[in-house]
C-alpha distance (Angstrom), angle and dihedral (degrees) to the residues before:
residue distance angle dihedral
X1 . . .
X2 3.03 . .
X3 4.01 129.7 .
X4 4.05 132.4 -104.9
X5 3.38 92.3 -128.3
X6 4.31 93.8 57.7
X7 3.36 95.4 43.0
X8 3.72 128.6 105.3
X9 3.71 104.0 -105.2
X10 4.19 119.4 -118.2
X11 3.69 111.1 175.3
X12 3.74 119.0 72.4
X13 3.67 113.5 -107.7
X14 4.33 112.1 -131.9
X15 3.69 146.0 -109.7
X16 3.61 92.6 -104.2
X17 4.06 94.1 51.3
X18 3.35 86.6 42.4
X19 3.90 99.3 60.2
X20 4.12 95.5 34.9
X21 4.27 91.0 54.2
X22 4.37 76.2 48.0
X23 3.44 95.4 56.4
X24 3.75 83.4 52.6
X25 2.98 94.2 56.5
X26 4.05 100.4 42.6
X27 3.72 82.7 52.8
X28 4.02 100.8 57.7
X29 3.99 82.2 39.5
X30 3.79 95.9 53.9
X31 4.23 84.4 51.9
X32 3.30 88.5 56.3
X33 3.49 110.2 37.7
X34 3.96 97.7 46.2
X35 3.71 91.7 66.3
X36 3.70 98.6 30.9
X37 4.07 86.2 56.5
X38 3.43 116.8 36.0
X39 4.02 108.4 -10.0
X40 3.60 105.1 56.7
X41 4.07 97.7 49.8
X42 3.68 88.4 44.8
X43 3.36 87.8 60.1
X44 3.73 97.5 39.6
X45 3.75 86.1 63.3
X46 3.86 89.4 44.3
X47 4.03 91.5 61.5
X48 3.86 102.4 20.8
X49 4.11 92.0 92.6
X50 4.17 102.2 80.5
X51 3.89 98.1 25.7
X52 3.61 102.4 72.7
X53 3.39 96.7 -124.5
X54 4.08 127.6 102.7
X55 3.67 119.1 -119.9
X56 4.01 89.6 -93.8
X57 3.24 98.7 53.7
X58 3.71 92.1 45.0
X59 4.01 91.5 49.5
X60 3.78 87.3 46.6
X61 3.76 94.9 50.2
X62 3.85 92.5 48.7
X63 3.86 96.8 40.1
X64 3.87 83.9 52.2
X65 3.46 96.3 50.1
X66 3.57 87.9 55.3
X67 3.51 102.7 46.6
X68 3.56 92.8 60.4
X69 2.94 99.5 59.9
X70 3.71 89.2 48.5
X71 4.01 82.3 60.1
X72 3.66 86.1 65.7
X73 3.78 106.3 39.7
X74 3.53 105.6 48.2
X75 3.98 103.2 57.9
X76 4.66 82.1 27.5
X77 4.20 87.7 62.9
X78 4.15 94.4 28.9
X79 4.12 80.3 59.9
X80 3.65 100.8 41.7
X81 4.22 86.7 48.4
X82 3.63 91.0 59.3
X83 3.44 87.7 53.0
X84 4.01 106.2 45.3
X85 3.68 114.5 96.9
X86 3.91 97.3 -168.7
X87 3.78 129.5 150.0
X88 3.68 94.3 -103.7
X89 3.61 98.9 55.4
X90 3.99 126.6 -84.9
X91 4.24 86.4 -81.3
X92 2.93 112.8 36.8
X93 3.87 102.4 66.2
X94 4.36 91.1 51.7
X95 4.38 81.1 50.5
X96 3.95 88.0 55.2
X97 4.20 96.6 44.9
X98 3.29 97.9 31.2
X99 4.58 92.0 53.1
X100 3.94 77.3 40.5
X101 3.77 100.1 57.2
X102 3.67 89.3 30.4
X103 3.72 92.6 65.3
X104 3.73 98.6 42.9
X105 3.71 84.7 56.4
X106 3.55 103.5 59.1
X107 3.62 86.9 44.8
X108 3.78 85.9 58.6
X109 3.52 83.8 52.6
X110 3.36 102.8 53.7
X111 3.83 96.0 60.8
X112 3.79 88.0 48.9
X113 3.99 106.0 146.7
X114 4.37 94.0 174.9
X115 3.54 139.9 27.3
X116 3.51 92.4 -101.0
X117 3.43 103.0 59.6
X118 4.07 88.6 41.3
X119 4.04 77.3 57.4
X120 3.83 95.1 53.8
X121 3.51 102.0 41.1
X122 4.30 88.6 48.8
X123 3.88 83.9 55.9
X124 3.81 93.2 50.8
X125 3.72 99.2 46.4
X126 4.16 81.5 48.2
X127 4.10 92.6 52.1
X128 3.82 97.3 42.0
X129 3.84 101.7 35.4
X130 4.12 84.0 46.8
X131 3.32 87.3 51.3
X132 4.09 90.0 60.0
X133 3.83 97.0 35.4
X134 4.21 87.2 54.6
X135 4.46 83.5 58.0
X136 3.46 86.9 39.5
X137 3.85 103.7 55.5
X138 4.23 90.8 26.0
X139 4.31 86.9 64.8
X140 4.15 88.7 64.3
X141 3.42 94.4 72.0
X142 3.82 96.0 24.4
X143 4.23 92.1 68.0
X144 4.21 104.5 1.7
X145 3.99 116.9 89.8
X146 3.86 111.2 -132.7
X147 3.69 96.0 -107.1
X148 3.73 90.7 57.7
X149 3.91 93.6 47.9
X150 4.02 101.5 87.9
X151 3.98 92.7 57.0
X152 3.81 90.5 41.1
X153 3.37 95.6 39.6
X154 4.47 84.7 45.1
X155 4.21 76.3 56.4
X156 3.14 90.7 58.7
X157 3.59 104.1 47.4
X158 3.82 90.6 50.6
X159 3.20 87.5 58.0
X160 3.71 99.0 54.2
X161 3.84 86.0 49.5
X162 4.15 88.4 51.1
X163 4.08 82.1 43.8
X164 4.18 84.9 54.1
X165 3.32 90.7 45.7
X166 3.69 109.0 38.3
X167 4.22 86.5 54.5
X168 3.25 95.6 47.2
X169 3.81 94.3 54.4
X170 3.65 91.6 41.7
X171 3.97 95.0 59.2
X172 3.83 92.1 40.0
X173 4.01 95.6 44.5
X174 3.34 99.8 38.0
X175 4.04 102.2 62.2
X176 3.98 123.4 -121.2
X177 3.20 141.0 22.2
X178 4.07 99.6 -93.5
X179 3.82 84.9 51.7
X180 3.60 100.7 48.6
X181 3.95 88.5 54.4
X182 3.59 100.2 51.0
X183 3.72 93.4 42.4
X184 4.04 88.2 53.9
X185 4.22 82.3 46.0
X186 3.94 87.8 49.2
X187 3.77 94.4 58.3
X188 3.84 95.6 37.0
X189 4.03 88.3 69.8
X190 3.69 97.6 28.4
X191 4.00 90.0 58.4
X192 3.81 115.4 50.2
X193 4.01 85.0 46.2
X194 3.79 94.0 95.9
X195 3.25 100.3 54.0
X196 3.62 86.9 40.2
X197 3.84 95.0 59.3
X198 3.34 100.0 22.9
X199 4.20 110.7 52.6
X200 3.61 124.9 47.9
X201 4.28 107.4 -134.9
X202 3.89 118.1 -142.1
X203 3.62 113.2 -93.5
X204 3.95 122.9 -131.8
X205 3.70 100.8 -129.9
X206 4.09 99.9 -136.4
X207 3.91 97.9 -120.1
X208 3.88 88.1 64.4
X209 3.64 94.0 51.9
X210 4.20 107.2 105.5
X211 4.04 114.8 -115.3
X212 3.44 113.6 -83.2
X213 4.38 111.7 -100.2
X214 3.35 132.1 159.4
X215 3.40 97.4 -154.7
X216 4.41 99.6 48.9
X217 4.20 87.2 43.0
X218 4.07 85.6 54.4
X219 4.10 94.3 43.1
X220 3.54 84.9 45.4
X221 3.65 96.4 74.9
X222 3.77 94.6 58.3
X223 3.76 102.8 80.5
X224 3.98 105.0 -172.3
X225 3.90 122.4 -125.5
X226 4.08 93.9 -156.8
X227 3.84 89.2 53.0
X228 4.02 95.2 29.2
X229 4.00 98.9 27.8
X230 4.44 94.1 150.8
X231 4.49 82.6 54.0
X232 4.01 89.7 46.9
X233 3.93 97.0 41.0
X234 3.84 82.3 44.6
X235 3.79 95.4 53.7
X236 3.74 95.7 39.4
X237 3.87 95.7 52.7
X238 4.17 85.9 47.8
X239 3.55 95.5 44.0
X240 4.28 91.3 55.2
X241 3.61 93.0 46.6
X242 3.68 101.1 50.7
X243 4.05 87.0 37.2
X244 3.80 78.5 65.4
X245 4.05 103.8 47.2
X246 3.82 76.3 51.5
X247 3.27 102.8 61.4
X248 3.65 88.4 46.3
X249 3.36 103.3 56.9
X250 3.95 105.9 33.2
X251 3.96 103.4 82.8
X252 3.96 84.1 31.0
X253 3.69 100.9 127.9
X254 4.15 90.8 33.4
X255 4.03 77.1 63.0
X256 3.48 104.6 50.7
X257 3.99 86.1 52.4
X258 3.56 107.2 36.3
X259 3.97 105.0 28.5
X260 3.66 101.2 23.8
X261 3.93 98.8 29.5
X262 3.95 93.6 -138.6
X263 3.94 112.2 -171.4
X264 3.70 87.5 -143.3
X265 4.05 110.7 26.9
X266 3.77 91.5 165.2
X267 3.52 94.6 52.1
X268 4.00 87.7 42.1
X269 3.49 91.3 56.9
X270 3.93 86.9 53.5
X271 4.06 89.2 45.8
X272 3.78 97.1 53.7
X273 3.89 89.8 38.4
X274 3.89 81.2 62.9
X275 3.44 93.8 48.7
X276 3.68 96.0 52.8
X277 4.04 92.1 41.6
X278 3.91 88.3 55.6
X279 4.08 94.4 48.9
X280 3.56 95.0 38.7
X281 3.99 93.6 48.1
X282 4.32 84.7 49.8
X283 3.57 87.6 65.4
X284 3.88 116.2 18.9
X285 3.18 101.0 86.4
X286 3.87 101.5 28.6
X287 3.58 90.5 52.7
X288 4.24 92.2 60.7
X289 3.99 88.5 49.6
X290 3.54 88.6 51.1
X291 3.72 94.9 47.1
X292 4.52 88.5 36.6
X293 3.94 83.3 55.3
X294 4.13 104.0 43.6
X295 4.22 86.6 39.1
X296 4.11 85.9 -129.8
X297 4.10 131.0 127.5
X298 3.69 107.3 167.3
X299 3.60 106.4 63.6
X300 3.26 93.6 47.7
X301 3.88 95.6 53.1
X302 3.77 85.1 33.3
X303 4.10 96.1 63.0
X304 4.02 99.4 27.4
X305 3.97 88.4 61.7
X306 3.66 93.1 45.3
X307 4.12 87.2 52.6
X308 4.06 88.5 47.1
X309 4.10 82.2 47.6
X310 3.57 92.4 56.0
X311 3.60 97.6 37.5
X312 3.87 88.1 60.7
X313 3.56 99.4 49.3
X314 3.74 84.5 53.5
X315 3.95 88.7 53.9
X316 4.58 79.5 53.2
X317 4.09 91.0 53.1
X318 3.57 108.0 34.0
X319 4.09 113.7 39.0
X320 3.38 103.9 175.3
X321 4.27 130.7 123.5
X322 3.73 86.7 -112.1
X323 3.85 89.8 51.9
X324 3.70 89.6 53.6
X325 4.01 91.9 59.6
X326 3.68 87.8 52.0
X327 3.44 103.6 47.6
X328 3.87 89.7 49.2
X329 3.37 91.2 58.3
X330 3.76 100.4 40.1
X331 4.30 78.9 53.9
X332 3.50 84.0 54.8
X333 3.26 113.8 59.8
X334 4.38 88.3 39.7
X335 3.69 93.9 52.0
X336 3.33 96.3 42.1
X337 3.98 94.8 53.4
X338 3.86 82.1 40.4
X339 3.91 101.7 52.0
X340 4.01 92.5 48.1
X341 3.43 96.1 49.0
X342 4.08 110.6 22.6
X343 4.40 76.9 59.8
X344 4.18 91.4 52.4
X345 4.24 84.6 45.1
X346 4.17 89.2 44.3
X347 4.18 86.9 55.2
X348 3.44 90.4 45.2
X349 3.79 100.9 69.2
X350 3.94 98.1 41.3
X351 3.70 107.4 147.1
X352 3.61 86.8 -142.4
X353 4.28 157.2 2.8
X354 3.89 87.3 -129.1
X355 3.57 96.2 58.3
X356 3.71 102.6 41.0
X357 3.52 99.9 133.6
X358 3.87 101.9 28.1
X359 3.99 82.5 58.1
X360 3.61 95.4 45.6
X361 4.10 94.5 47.7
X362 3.95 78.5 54.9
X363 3.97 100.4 50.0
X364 3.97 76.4 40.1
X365 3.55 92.8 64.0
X366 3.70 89.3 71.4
X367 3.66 86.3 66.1
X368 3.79 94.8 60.6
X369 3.60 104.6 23.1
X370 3.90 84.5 77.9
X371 3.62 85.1 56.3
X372 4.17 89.3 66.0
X373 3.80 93.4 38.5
X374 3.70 98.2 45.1
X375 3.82 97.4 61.5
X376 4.06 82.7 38.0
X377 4.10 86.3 61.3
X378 3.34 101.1 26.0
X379 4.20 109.3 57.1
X380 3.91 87.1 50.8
X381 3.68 99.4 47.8
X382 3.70 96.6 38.2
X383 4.19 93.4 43.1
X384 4.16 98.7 39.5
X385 4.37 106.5 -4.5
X386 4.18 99.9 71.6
X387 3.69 102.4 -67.2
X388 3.56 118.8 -113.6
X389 3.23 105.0 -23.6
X390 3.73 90.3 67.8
X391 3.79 92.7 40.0
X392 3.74 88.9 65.5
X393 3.63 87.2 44.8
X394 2.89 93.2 56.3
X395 3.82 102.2 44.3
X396 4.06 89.7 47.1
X397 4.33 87.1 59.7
X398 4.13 91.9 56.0
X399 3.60 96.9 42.3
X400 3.56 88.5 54.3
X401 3.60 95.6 48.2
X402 4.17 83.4 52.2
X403 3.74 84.1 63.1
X404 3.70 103.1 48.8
X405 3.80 90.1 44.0
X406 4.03 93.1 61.4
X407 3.79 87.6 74.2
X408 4.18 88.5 72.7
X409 3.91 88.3 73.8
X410 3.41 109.5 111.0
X411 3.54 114.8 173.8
X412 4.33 93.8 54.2
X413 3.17 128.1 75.7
């Protein structure tokens, strides 16, 4: 017979679920997003004098380092959640280690004295928050039925936008370095406790749990696009656009000083942040009930990435503080049509219940395999290629072709 937690769920999940597995999220999102906005380059500068490097290199080196090891995690812990048959559920326990070890990371971080150390504590805070995020995402399909996915899954990108948000105000508001870190830390714990407490995960029962092999949990991870071409297509189109809203907003506080000459670049950063949050939160979640109510994915990806595109390539022609509030909100209101439903399409094409979070750490990897190749792209072009202007040029071309390339689906409407 088989178990709760691999079947395909039925009964709509509630408002109150909803918002505690958002908090979750906001939580692992405000880890991230502290450092990756405001903490990190501040201490790039902090640490660049004596290595030889400039503070982009430095920040793309570290951010880098990082992000592969993000590669790794996310579909590592997705895989070993489908297989844990605990008391608690089979995500729940990776949620509480993962928000645990995330927040003793950033602490490590924030008494950082070296670029190494910096180095090592980014890499932790990527392993254990990954770890958490894998849970996180892996319980949508686990308990939500797929015509309920696009608003949940619009929930959910809010909340990484709040998460962005939230950090970045924290290590601007809060004052220092050391402060901003254990403030991000603070909220890591405080935030995945309701749905901790509160919601009871399904449990693996141990006799459906596949025999243990080294050898079919390593093949596992290589998900075929000849026999699964809708879950490669699907990966490929997410991987270009999110390469793209990388590339954009890596170097952004290096461009508000030294392109645009901002007074204030920190508190820029935190200005078009806001603009993006309230854009993207005007469409996230309307955009998956639209898509939940028609029963269609792909135009919705399809258009919202060709509005990011163009938004970019205004960013390339028209670099200007002004410009900069535009384009945030033009990036808005694509990504957040595109994160609601682009995550409903993503759980749509999952080869199968067993492997729910193993396949959704892969299709996850396309978040933060951007995060290697952005730096990769980015320090050459902006150091040697034509500077930013061609960096956004650049960006505005791939997210485009992330667009076109959703149309290769097959199996979605």
């Amino acid at each position: 017979m088989t178990a709760d937690a691999l079947a395909e769920p039925t009964d709509r999940v509630g408002g109150g679920w909803t918002t505690a597995l958002g908090l979750a999220n906001v939580a692992i999102w405000v880890g991230w997003y502290g450092p990756l906005q405001i903490l990190l380059a501040q201490q790039a500068e902090d640490f660049a004098p004596g290595t030889g490097m400039s503070k982009e290199t430095l920040l793309a080196w570290v951010t880098g380092a990082g992000a592969v090891v993000s590669l790794a995690a996310n579909p590592f812990f997705g895989a070993l959640s489908d297989r844990t048959t605990a008391r608690r559920g089979r995500r729940t326990p990776w949620i509480v280690a993962g928000a645990a070890g995330g927040a003793l990371s950033l602490l490590l971080l924030a008494g950082a004295d070296g670029l190494w150390l910096m180095a090592l504590g980014w890499c932790l805070v990527q392993l254990t928050l990954n770890a958490a995020f894998a849970a996180v995402t892996a319980a949508v399909p686990d308990r939500v039925p797929r015509l309920q996915r696009g608003v949940v899954g619009g929930w959910l990108g809010a909340a990484q936008i709040l998460g962005a948000v939230t950090g970045t105000g924290l290590a601007t508001a809060v004052g220092g370095i050391a402060a901003g870190y254990t403030a991000c830390a603070v909220f890591v714990v405080a935030g995945v406790l309701p749905y901790v407490f509160r919601y009871r995960d399904l449990r693996l029962p141990a006799t459906d749990r596949p025999a243990w092999s080294w050898r079919s949990f390593t093949r596992g991870f290589w998900l075929s696009p000849r026999r699964y071409p809708d879950f490669g297509w699907a990966w490929l189109t997410r991987f270009l656009i999110n390469l793209s809203n990388a590339l954009v907003i890596l170097y952004l506080l290096y461009y508000l000083r030294d392109r645009l000459h901002h007074d204030d670049p920190e508190q820029g950063v935190l200005i078009l942040t806001a603009v993006n949050a309230v854009s993207l939160l005007a469409t996230v979640v309307v955009g998956g009930i639209w898509s939940d109510r028609v029963g269609r994915r792909k135009p919705f990806v399809h258009w919202s990435g060709v509005l990011m595109a163009a938004a970019t390539a205004l960013l390339a022609a028209w670099q200007t503080w002004p410009s900069a509030i535009v384009v945030a909100a033009l990036l808005g209101i694509g990504l957040g049509v595109f994160m609601s439903v682009d995550f409903a399409l993503m759980t749509d094409v999952l080869p199968k219940a067993r492997d729910r979070g193993k396949d959704l750490g892969v299709i996850n990897v396309a978040n933060a395999l951007p995060q290697v190749a952005a730096p990769a792209l980015a320090a050459p072009i902006v150091t040697y290629l034509g500077g930013y202007r061609m960096l956004y040029a650049v960006a505005a071309v791939i997210g485009l072709a992330g667009a076109v390339l959703v149309g290769r689906i097959r199996g979605v409407d």
